[in-house]
Backbone as CSV, one residue per row, in Angstrom:
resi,resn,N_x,N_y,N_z,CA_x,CA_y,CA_z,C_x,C_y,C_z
1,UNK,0.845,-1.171,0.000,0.000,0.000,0.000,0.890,1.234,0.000
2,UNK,0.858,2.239,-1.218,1.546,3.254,-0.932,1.130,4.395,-0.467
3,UNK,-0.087,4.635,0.100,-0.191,5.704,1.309,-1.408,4.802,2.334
4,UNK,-0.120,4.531,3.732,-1.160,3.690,4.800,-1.827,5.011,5.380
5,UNK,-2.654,4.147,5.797,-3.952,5.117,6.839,-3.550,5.532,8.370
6,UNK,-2.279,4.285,8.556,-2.275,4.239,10.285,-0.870,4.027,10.420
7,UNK,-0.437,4.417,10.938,1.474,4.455,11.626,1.149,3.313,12.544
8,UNK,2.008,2.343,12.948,1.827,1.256,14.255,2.849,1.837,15.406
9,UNK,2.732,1.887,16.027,3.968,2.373,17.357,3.430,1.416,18.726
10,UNK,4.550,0.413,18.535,3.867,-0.289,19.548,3.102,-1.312,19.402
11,UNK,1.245,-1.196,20.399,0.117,-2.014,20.413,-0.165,-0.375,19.586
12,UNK,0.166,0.441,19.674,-0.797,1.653,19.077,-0.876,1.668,17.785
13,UNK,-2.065,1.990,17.542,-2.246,2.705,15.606,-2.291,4.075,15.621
14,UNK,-1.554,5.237,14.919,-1.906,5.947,14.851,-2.443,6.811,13.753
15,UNK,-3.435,7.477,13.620,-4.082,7.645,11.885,-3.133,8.917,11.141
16,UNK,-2.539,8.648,10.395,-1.791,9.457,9.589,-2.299,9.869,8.225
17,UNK,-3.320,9.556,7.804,-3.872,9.803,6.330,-5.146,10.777,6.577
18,UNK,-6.000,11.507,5.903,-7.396,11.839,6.255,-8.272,10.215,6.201
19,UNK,-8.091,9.140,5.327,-8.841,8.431,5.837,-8.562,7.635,7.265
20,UNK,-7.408,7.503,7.565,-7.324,7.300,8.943,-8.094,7.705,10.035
21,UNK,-8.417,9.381,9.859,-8.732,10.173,10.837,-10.221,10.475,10.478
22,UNK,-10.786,10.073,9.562,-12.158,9.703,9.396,-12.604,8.357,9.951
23,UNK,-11.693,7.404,9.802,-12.372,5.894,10.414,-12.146,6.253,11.851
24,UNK,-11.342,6.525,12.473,-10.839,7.328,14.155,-12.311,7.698,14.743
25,UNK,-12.950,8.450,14.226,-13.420,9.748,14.026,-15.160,9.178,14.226
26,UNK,-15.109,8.846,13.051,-16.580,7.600,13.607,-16.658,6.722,13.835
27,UNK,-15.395,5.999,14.407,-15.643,5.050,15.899,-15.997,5.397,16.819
28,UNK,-15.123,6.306,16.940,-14.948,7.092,18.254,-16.769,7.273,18.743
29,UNK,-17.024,8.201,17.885,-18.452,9.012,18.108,-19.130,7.448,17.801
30,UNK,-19.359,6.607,17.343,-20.189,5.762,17.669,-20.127,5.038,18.775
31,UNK,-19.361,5.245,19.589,-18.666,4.692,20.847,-19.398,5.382,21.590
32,UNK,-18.828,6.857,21.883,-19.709,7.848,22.931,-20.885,7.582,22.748
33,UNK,-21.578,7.521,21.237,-23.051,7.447,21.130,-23.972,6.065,22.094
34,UNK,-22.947,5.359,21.640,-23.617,3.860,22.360,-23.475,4.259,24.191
35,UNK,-22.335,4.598,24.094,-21.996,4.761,25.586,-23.372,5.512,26.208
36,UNK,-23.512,6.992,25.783,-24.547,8.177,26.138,-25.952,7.428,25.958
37,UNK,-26.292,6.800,25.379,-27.599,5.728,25.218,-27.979,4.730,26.140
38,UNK,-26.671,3.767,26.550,-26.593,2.972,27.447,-26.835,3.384,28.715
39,UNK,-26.122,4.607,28.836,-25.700,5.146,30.123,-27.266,5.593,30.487
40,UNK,-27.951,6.554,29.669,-29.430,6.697,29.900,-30.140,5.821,30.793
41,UNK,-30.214,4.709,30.551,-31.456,3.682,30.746,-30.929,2.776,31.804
42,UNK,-29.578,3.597,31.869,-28.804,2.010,33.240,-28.960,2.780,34.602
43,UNK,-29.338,1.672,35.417,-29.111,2.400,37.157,-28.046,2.206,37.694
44,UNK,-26.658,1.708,37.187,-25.446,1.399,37.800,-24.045,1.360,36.963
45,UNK,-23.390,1.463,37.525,-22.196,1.416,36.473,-22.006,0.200,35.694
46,UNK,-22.451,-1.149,36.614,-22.450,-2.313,36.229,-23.280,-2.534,35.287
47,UNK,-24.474,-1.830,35.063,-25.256,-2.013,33.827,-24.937,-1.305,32.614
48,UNK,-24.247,0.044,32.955,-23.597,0.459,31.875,-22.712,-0.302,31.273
49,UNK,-21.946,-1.036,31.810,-20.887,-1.885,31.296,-21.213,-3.107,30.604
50,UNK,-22.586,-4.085,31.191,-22.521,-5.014,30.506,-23.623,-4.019,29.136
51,UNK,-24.290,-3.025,29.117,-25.006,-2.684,28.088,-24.140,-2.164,26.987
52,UNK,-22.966,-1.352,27.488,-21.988,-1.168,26.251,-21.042,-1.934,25.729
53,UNK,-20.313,-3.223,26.499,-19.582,-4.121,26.289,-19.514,-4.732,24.772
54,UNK,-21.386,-5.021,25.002,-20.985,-5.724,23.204,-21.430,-4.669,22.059
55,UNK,-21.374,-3.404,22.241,-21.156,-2.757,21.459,-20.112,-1.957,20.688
56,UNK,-19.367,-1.623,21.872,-17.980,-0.948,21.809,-17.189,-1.755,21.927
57,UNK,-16.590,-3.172,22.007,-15.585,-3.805,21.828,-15.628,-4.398,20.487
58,UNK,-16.714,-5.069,19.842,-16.367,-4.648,18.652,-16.000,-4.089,17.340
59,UNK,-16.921,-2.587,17.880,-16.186,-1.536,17.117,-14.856,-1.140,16.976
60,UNK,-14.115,-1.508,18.699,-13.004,-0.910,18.709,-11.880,-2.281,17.917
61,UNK,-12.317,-3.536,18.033,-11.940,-4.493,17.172,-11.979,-4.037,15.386
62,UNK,-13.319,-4.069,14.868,-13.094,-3.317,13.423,-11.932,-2.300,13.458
63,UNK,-12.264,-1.638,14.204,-11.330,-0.186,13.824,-9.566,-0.919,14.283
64,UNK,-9.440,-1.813,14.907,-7.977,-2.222,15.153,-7.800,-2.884,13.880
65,UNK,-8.412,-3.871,13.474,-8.219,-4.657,12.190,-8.095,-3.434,10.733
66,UNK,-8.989,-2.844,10.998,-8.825,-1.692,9.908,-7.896,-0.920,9.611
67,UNK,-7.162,-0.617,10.747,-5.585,-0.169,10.758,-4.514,-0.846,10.708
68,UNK,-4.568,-2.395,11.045,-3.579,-3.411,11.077,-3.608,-3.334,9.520
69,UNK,-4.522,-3.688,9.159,-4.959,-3.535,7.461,-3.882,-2.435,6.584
70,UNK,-4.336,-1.822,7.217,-3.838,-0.529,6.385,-2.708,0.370,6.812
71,UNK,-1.946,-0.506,7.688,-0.481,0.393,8.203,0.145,-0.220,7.487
């Protein structure tokens, strides 16, 4: 690939391209989003956690594979 999306340093990716920092970008915010949703309707931290768990760990999985991909 002659322009990667993501620098590796480490376990880290970091986004070096604009598409890098667009895939970053709406993880991220789909993350908070799930989080701010979850967090609504839960009475405990413990429910926040198992309600965002299977949402945000696989996003943050896509978005790791997506940069392994493309560094």
């Amino acid at each position: 690939m002659k322009n990667p999306w993501f620098k590796k340093a480490c376990w880290i990716h970091y986004p070096v391209s604009f598409s890098g920092y667009v895939i970053t970008i709406l993880i991220l915010a789909f993350c908070v989003q799930v989080f701010m949703a979850v967090d609504s309707r839960s009475h405990s931290v413990s429910d926040t956690l198992y309600g965002a768990f299977p949402f945000i760990v696989p996003a943050l999985l896509v978005w790791d594979w997506i940069a392994e991909k493309t560094s």
